[in-house]
C-alpha positions in Angstrom: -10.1 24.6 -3.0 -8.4 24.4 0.4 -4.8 22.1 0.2 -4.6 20.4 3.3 -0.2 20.4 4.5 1.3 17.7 6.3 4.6 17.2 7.1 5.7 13.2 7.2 8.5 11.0 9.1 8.9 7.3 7.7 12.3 5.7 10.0 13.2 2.6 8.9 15.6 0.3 11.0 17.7 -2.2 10.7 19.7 -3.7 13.5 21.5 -6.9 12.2 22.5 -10.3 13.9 26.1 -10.0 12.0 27.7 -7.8 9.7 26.4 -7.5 6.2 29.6 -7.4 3.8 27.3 -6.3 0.5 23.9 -4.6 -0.1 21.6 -3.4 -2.7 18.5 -1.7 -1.7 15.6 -0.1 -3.5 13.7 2.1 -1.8 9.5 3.6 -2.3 9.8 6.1 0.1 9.4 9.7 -2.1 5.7 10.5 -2.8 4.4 10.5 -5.9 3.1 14.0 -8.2 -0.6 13.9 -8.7 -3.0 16.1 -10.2 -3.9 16.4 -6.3 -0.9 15.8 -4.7 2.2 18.6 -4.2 5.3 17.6 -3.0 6.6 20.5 -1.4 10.3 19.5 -0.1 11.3 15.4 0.3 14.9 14.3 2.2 16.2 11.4 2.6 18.5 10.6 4.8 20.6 7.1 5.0 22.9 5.9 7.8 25.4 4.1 7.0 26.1 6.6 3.5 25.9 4.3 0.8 28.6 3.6 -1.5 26.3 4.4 -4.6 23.0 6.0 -4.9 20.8 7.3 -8.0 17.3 8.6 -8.0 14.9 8.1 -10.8 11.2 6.9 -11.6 10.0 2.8 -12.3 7.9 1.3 -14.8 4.5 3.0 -12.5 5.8 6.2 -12.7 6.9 6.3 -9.3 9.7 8.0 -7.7 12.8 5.6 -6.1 16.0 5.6 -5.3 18.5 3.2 -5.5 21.6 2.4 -3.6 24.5 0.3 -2.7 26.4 -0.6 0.2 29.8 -2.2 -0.5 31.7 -1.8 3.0 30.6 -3.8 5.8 27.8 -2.6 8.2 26.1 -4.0 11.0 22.7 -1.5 11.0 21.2 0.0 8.2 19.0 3.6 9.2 16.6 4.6 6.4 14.9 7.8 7.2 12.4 9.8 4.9 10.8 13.5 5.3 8.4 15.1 3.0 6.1 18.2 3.4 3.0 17.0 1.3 0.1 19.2 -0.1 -3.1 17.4 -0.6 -6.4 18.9 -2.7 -9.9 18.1 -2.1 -11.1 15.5 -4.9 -14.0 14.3 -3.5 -16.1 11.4 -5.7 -19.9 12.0 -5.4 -22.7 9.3 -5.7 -23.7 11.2 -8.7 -20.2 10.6 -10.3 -20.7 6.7 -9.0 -23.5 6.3 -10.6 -22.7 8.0 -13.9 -19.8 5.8 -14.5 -19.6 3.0 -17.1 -21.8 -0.3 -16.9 -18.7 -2.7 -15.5 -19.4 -4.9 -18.1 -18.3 -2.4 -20.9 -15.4 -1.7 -18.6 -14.6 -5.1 -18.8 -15.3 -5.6 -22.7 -13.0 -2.1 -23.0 -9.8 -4.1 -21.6 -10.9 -7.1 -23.4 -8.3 -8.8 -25.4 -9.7 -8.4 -28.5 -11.7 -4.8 -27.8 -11.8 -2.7 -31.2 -10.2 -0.3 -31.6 -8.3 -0.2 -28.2 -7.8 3.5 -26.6 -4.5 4.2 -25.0 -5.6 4.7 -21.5 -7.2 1.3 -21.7 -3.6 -0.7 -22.8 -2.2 1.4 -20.1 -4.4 -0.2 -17.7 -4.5 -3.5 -18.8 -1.3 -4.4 -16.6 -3.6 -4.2 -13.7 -5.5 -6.9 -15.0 -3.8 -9.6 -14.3 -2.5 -12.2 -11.4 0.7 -10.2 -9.7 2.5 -11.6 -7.5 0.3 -11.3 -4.3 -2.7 -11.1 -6.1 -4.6 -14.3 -7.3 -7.1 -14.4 -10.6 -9.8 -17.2 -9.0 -13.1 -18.0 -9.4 -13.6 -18.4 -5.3 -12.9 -14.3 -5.7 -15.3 -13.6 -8.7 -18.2 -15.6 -6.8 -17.5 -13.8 -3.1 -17.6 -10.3 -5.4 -20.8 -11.5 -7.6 -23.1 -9.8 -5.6 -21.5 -6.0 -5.8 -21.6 -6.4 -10.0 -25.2 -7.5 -10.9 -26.0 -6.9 -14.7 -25.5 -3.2 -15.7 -24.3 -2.2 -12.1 -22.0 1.2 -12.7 -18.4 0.0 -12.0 -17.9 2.3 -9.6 -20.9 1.8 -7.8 -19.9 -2.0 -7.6 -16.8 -1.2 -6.6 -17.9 0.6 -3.7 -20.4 -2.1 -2.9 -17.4 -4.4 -2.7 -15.5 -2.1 -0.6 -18.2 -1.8 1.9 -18.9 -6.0 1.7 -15.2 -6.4 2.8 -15.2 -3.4 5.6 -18.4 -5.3 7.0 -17.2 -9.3 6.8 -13.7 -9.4 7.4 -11.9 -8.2 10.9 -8.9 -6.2 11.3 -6.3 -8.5 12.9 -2.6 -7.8 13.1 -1.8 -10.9 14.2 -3.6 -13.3 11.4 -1.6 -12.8 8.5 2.1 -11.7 7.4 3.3 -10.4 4.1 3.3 -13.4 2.1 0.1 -14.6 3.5 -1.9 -16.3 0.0 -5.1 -13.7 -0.6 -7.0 -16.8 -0.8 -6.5 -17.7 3.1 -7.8 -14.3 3.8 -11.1 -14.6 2.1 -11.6 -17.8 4.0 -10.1 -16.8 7.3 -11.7 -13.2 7.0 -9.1 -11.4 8.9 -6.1 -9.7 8.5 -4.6 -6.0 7.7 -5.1 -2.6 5.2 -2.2 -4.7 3.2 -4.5 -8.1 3.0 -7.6 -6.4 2.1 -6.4 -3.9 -0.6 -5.1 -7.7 -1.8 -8.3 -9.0 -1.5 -9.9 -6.3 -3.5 -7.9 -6.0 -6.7 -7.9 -9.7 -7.1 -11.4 -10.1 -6.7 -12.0 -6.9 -9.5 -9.2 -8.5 -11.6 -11.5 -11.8 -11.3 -14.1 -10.6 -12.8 -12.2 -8.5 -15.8 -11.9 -5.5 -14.3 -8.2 -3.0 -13.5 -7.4 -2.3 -10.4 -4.4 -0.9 -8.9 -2.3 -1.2 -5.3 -1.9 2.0 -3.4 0.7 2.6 -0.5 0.5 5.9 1.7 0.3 7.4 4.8 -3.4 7.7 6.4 -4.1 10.9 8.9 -7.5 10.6 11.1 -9.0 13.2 13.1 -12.3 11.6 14.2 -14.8 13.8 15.6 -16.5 13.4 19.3 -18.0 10.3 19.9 -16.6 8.9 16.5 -14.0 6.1 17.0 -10.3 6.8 15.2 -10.3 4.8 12.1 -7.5 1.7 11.6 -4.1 2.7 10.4 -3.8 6.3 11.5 -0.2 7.9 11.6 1.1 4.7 9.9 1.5 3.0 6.3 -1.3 1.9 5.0 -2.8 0.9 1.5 -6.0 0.9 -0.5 -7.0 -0.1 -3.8 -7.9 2.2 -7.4 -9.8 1.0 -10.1 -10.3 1.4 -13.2 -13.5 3.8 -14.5 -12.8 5.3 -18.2 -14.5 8.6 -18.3 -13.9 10.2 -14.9 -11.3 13.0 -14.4 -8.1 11.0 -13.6 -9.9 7.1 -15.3 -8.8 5.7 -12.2 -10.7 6.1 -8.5 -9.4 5.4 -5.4 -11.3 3.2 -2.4 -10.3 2.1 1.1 -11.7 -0.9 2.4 -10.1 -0.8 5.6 -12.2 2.3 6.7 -14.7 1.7 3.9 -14.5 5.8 2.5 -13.4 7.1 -0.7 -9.7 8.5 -0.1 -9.6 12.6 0.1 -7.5 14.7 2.0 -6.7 12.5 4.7 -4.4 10.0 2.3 -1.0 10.7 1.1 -0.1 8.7 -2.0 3.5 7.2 -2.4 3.6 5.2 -5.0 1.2 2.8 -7.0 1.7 -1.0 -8.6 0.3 -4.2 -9.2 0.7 -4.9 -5.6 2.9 -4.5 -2.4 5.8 -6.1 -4.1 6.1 -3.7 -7.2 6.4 -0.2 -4.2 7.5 -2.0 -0.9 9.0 0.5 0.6 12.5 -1.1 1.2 13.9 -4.3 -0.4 16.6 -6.1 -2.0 19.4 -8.1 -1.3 21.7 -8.7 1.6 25.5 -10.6 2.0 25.6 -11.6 5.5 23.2 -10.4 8.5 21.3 -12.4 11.0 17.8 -12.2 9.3 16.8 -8.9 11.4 13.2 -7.6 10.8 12.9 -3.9 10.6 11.8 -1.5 13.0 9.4 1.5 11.4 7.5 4.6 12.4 5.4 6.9 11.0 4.4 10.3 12.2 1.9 12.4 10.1 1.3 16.4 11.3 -1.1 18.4 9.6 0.8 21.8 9.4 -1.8 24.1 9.3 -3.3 22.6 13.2 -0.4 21.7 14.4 3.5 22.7 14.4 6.4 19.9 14.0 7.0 18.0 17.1 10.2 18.6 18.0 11.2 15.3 18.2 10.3 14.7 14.6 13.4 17.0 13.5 16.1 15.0 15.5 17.2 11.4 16.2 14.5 10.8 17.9 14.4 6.7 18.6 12.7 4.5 16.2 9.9 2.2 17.3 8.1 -0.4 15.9 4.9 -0.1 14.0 2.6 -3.6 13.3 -0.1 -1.5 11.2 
């Protein structure tokens, strides 16, 4: 099998309204090891240097980096570079259908499930309400439909996926980060953030895992074919839970409605966006600045590195 290389740029920015005396930052920005997923070479560079830094992994597995800023500063410049191998790992609708009735998925992660396999406690903190994600029966009824009696889970899940592609708009403007899931199912619009939401809580709904996935997304569409939503920027999807498949977890995007391969770059994986946002923490001082970020994804073997991708080239904003 064929790796596909890219090389990625995530700048952060931070221009502040007044000087912040104190800081403490944690940062998702190093991509994560998978079976299908080499990291080649990862830098990251931060403007002002912070007083204190230390690299290490959280409760996911993940890769962050922590730091502190004790002298005062009025911008912050965050900026990440990575050379990233990805291997084909396609799903088939043979594998779909082969996997586990959901209900014995659900009975598997069941509270009181005899005898209880390790890979199935492991997943059973992606059962629950998270922060961002609601447990409701509004989101069980809406997903009904995708999990008849004795529908594979994976089959259902991709039913979902494709329900969600189809009903709900992609609207920058409709929602913001802290938007309740359960506005989004009623208003049916919103972003890749809002419907990766909407699809783990309505899977957690009905007693099934399901995990939060941030990356970077890479299109080339062919003629005639229109550029799918989220290219060259962060995005997020959704992986559920299927005991028995290579990796018991497969992923699903139901921004573009596809089955992530080659084209998406993993970072780091949670409950949701607030367990692997890819900057936060806490601030003394400031003026309440938003961020500016950009995202440039290159495949390596097409194209070569821009070169204003190896300088201090200006950071602009990105609403995907």
């Amino acid at each position: 099998m064929t790796a596909v290389r890219y090389h990625v740029l995530h700048e952060t920015r931070y221009d502040y309204g007044s000087v912040v005396s104190l800081s403490q930052q944690q940062l998702h920005l190093s991509p994560r090891f998978l079976p299908w997923q080499e990291v080649f070479e990862q830098r990251l560079d931060i403007e002002p240097a912070p007083t204190w830094r230390t690299d290490g992994e959280d409760a996911f597995g993940n890769p962050v980096t922590w730091i502190s800023f004790h002298a005062p500063h009025d911008s912050l410049r965050i900026r990440s570079a990575m050379n990233v191998a990805v291997l084909p790992h396609p799903i088939d609708a043979e594998t779909l259908a082969a996997s586990l009735p959901w209900e014995t998925v659900r009975e598997c992660l069941a509270y009181d499930a005899h005898p209880p396999q390790p890979e199935d406690l492991d997943a059973v903190r992606f059962l629950f309400e998270s922060p961002h994600v609601r447990v409701k029966h509004e989101l069980a009824d809406y997903a009904a439909d995708c999990f008849t009696p004795g529908t594979p889970v994976l089959v259902g899940a991709q039913r979902l996926m494709a329900k969600i592609f189809e009903e709900f708009e992609f609207d920058p403007e409709a929602t913001t980060v802290s938007t309740p899931v359960l506005e989004v199912l009623e208003n049916k619009r919103g972003v890749c953030q809002d419907f990766a939401h909407l699809m783990i809580a309505c899977l957690r709904a009905l007693g099934l895992a399901a995990r939060y996935v941030s990356g970077y997304l890479l299109t080339r569409p062919p003629p005639g074919k229109p550029r799918l939503i989220g290219a060259d920027a962060s995005h997020a999807w959704v992986s559920v839970y299927a005991p028995g498949t290579a990796d018991n977890w497969v992923d699903f995007d139901p921004t573009n409605n596809l089955l992530p391969d080659t084209e998406h770059i993993t970072l780091a994986i949670g409950r949701d966006f607030s367990d692997i946002s890819p900057l936060r923490g806490i601030i003394l001082g400031g003026g309440g600045a938003e961020p500016e970020v950009a995202v440039t994804v290159v495949p390596l073997d097409e194209e070569d590195i821009p070169e204003g991708l190896l300088d201090d080239s200006p950071v602009v904003a990105d609403k995907a």
